[in-house]
N, C-alpha and C positions, 0 to 999 in steps of 0.2 A: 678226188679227181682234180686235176692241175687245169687251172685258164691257160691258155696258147699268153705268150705274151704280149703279141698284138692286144687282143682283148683286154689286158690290165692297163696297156697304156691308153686305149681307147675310152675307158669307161669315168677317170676321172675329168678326161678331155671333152664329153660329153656334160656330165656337170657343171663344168663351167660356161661350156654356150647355154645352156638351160637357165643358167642363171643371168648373165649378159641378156639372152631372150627377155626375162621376167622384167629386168632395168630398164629395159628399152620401154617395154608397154607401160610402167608405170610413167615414167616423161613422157609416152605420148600422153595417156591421161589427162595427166597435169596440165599438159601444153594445150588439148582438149577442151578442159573446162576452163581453163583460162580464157583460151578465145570464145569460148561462149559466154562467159560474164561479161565482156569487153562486148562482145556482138551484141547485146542483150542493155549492155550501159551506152554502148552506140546510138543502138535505138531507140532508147528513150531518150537520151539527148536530140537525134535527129528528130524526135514528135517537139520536142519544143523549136528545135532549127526551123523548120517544116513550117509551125505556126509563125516564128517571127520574119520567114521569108515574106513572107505577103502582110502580117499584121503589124510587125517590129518598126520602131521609128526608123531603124535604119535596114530595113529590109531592101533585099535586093530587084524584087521584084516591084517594077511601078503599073499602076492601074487604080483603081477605085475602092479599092479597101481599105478599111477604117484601122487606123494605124495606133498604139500606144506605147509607151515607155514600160518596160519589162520592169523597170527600175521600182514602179507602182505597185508591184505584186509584193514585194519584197517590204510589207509591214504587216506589223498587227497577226494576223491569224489567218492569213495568204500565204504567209511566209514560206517559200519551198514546195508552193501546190503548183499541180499543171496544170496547163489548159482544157485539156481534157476530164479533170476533177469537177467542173463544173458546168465547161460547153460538151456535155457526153456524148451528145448528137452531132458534133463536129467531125467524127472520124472520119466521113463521107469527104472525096475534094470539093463535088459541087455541095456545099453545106447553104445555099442560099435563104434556105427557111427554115430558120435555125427559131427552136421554142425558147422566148425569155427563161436566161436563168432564175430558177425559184428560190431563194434564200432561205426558205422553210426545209430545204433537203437536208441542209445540216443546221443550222439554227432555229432554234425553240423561239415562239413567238410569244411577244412583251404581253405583260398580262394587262388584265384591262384599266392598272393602277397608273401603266403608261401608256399604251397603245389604247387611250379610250374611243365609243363610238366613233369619235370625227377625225380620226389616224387611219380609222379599218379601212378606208381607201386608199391609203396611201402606199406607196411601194416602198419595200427596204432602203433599196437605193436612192429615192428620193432623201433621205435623211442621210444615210449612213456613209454612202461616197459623193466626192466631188464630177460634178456635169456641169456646160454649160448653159443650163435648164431646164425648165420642169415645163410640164405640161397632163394634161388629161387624156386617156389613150380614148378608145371607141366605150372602151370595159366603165370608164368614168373612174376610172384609178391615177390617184397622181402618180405621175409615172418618169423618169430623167429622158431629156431630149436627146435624139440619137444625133452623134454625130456625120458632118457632110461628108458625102463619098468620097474620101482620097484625104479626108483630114482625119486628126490626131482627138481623142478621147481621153478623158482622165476617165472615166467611169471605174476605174480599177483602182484607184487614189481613196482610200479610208479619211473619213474626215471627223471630229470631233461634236458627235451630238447631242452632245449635253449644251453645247456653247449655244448662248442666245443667238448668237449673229446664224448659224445654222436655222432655228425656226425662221427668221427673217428672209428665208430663201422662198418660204412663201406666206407668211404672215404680213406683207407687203399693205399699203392701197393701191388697188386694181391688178394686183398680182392676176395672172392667166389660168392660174388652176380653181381660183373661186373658193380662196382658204378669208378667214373673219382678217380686217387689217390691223387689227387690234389683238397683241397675245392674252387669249383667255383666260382666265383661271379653270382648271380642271372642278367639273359638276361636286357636288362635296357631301355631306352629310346632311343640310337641309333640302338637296334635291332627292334623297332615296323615294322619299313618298310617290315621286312621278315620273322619275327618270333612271336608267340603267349611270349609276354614282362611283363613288370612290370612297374611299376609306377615307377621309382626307377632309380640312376644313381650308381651302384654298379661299382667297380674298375676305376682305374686312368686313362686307354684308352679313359674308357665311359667320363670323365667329363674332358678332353683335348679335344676327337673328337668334342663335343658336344661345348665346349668352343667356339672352331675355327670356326663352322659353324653359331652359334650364330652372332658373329660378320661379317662373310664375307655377312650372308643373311639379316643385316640389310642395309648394304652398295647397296645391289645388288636393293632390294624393293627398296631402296631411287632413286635408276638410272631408273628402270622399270618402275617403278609406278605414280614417280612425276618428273623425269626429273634432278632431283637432288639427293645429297646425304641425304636430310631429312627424317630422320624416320616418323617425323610427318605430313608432305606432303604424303606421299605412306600411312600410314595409314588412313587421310582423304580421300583418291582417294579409297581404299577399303572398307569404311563403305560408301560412297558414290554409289556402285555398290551394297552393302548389301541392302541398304534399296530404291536401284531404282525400280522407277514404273513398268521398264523394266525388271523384274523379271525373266519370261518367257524366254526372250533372251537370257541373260546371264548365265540361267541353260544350255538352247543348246547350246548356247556357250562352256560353260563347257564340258558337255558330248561329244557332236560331233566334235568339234574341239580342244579341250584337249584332254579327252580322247581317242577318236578313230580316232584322228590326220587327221581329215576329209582335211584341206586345204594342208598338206602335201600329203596326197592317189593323191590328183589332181595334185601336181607337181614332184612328182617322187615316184610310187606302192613301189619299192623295200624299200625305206626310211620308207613309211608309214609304211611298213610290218617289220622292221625294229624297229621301234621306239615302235610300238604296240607289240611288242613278249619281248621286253624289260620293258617299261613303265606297259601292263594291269597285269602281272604278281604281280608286286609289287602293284599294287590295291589291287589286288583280296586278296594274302597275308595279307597287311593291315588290309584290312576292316577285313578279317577273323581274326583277333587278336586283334583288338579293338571289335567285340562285343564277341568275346570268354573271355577276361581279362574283360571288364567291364560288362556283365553279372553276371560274377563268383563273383565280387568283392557285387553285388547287390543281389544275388539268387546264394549263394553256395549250397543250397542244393536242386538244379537241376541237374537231371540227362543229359541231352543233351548236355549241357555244355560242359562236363566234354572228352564228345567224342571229342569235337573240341580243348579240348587242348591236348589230347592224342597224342604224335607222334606215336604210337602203332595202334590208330584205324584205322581201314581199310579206310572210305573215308578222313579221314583226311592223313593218311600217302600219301593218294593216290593224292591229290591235291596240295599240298606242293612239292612231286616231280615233278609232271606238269608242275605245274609253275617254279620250277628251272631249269627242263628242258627246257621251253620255253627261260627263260632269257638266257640261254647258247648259244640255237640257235639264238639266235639274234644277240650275242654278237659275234659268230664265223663269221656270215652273215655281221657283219660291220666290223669285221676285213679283214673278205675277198675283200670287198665293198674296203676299204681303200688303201688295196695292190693293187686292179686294177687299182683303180685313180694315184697309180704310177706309175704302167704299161702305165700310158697314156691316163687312160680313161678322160673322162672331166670332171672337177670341176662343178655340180649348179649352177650359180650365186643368188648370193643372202642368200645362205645354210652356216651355218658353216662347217668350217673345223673340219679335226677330232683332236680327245684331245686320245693320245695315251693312257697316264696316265689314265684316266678315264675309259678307255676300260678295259684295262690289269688289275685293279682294281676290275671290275663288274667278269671279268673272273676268278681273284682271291678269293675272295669273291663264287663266287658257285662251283668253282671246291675243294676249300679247304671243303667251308660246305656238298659238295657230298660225302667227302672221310669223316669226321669228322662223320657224320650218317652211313656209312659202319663200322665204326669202333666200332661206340655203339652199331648198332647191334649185331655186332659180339661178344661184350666184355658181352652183356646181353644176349647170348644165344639164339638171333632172337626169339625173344617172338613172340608168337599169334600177328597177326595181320603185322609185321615190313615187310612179303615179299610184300605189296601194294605197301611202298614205294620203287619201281623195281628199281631203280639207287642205291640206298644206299645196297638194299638186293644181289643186282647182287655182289658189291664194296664189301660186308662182307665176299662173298666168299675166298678173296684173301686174308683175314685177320681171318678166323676161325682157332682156334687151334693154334695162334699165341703166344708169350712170352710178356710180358709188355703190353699187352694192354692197362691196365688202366693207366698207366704211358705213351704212346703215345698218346691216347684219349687226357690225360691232356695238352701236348704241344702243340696237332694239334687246338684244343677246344682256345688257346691264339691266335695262328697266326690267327683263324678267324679271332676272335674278333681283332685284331691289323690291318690285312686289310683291316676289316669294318670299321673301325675308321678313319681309314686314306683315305677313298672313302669319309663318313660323312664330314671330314673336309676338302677336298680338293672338293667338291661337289659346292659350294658357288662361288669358285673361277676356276671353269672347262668351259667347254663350255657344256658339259651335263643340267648347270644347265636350260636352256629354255627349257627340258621337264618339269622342273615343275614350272618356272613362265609363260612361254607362256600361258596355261589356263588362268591364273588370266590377263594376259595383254589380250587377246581376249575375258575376261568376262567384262573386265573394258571397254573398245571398244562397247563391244554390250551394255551397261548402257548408253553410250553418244551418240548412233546414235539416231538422232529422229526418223525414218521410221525402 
């Protein structure tokens, strides 16, 4: 059967508009998604227009909004972010109660080898960008001053804080935030016994006290442990009790007659109760500061952490004076203990004598740390949380509204640290020191008994 020839020349004439058809829709396509990438880079360029109409230095719009240089976003690890990457509650126009940006949404928080106790107040920004000022909010966090409505802000200006002259933005005299005027040395390795510390032997107390005890506690081991002055005698007699069969023993050993001074309760209550209101304190202290620093230094970005290094938090302020208090009363209770045995009462047999120095020392040592936390409270404006700790908040009273604070803070903040030091190093060679080899001599005793 034959096509009409209309038909033949119809049908390749048809092919080519089908085809012509198909060109066209792919350039609209094209033409398409073009302007939607351009609509789409439009609009995020007009969300930054948007913001620098009213916030931009050179914004068009006048009125009372707090103005910066765009030019300040552009270092460091800002670099190319929007406004909206971090004010995310700004999409709104009336944005008027806008939540403080939190620096923790995208950065991991310093661990406690930098950000120690007396930082945890402090805001990022206080350190890390340029303001012109700091201050304390209601929260009692240092926190940068806002700028006046209709002026210009660096807040968005990164600044270098490592550089000393950055602490000196509030380690000042009479500084407004109630920071010591004096830069401290970070707490170190002769404060673990009583304080949430560092890994760290910062200033010259710390690495004389520590020198001296080094030396006196090798001498002491060599006497206790092996009979002689051998460090490597007393350390073979103590990995000899580490890896005794008598494992068992020697932890009850440990805990019941180290710690809770089990054979002492049986030859004199007063001593035992004595030794335990002195000795579990500085436990309990410890342990609470080794796993609060090495937690933090493993998982800073836990929150529970962060309450046990807090001196501000409630159960932590509130334990830490417990226990100082406890050691107080102990230390009053052996001095008292001490003046009666010269009144006449009897000597022990068998007990040490007392070690004046070692006494007056322990009582040095918390009555200065008592008054040294009355004082930071007071100089920080007893933040939320500081009346738990009841001795230091009671102590603040007597020093709110005072002259020099931060310049007292900073003297009294030495003499701790110098009578701790000098307790550290005079500890080796005290007669105090068998609260803490006795344990290891009565763990070493239960490894060698057979039965």
């Amino acid at each position: 059967m034959k096509l009409p020839a209309t038909a033949i020349c119809k049908a390749p004439l048809a092919g080519a508009w089908l085809r012509v058809g198909l060109l066209l829709l792919c350039l609209l396509a094209l033409l398409w998604g073009g302007s939607a990438r351009a609509a789409a880079d439009s609009a995020q360029a007009r969300g930054d227009l948007a913001c620098l109409d009213c916030h931009g230095i050179q914004g068009t719009h006048k009125g009372q909004q707090i103005r910066f240089d765009p030019q300040d976003l552009e270092q460091g690890p800002h670099e190319g972010m929007e406004c909206l990457d971090c004010h995310t509650d700004a999409e709104d126009e009336l944005h008027k109660n806008l939540k403080p940006v939190d620096c923790l949404d995208c950065h991991t928080r310093h661990d406690a080898s930098v950000a120690d106790d007396a930082h945890l107040g402090v805001d990022c920004k206080a350190c890390h960008m340029q303001a012109a000022g700091l201050l304390r909010d209601q929260q009692g966090r240092v926190s940068t001053m806002p700028a006046p409505p209709g002026g210009t802000s660096s807040i968005h200006r990164l600044v270098d804080a490592s550089d000393e002259n950055s602490c000196r933005r509030c380690h000042t005299a009479g500084n407004p935030v109630g920071a010591s005027a004096l830069l401290l040395p970070a707490k170190g390795l002769i404060c673990m016994p009583c304080h949430t510390s560092t890994w760290s032997l910062g200033g010259v107390t710390q690495k004389i006290a520590l020198g001296i005890f080094l030396v006196g506690m090798i001498g002491a081991l060599g006497f206790w442990l092996s009979g002689a002055t051998s460090a490597g005698a007393a350390a073979g007699n103590v990995l000899k009790a580490v890896f005794s069969p008598r494992l068992g023993a020697i932890l009850g050993a440990l805990v019941l007659d180290g710690l809770l001074q089990r054979r002492l309760w049986r030859i004199s209550p007063l001593r035992g109760l004595i030794h335990c209101l002195i000795f579990l304190p500085f436990v309990v202290r410890f342990a609470w500061g080794m796993l609060a620093l090495n937690w933090s230094l493993a998982a800073p970005e836990g929150g529970w952490v962060w309450a046990m290094l807090n001196p501000n938090n409630p159960l932590t302020a509130l334990v830490f004076d417990l226990t100082g208090l406890l050691v107080l009363i102990g230390a009053a209770l052996a001095l008292l203990r001490r003046l009666a045995e010269r009144g006449g009462a009897a000597q022990l047999p068998g007990l040490p004598g007392p070690d004046w120095l070692a006494l007056g020392l322990i009582l040095g040592i918390i009555v200065s740390g008592f008054v040294a936390q009355g004082l930071r409270i007071a100089m920080t404006g007893a933040p939320p949380g500081s009346q738990y700790a009841f001795v230091g908040y009671a102590l603040s009273k007597l020093f709110a509204g005072g002259a020099d604070l931060t310049m007292l803070y900073s003297y009294l903040w030495y003499l701790h640290a110098i009578i701790s030091g000098a307790f550290v190093a005079y500890l080796p060679f005290s007669r105090m020191l068998h609260m803490i080899l006795a344990p290891l001599v009565l763990a070493a005793g239960a490894a060698q008994k057979k039965h």
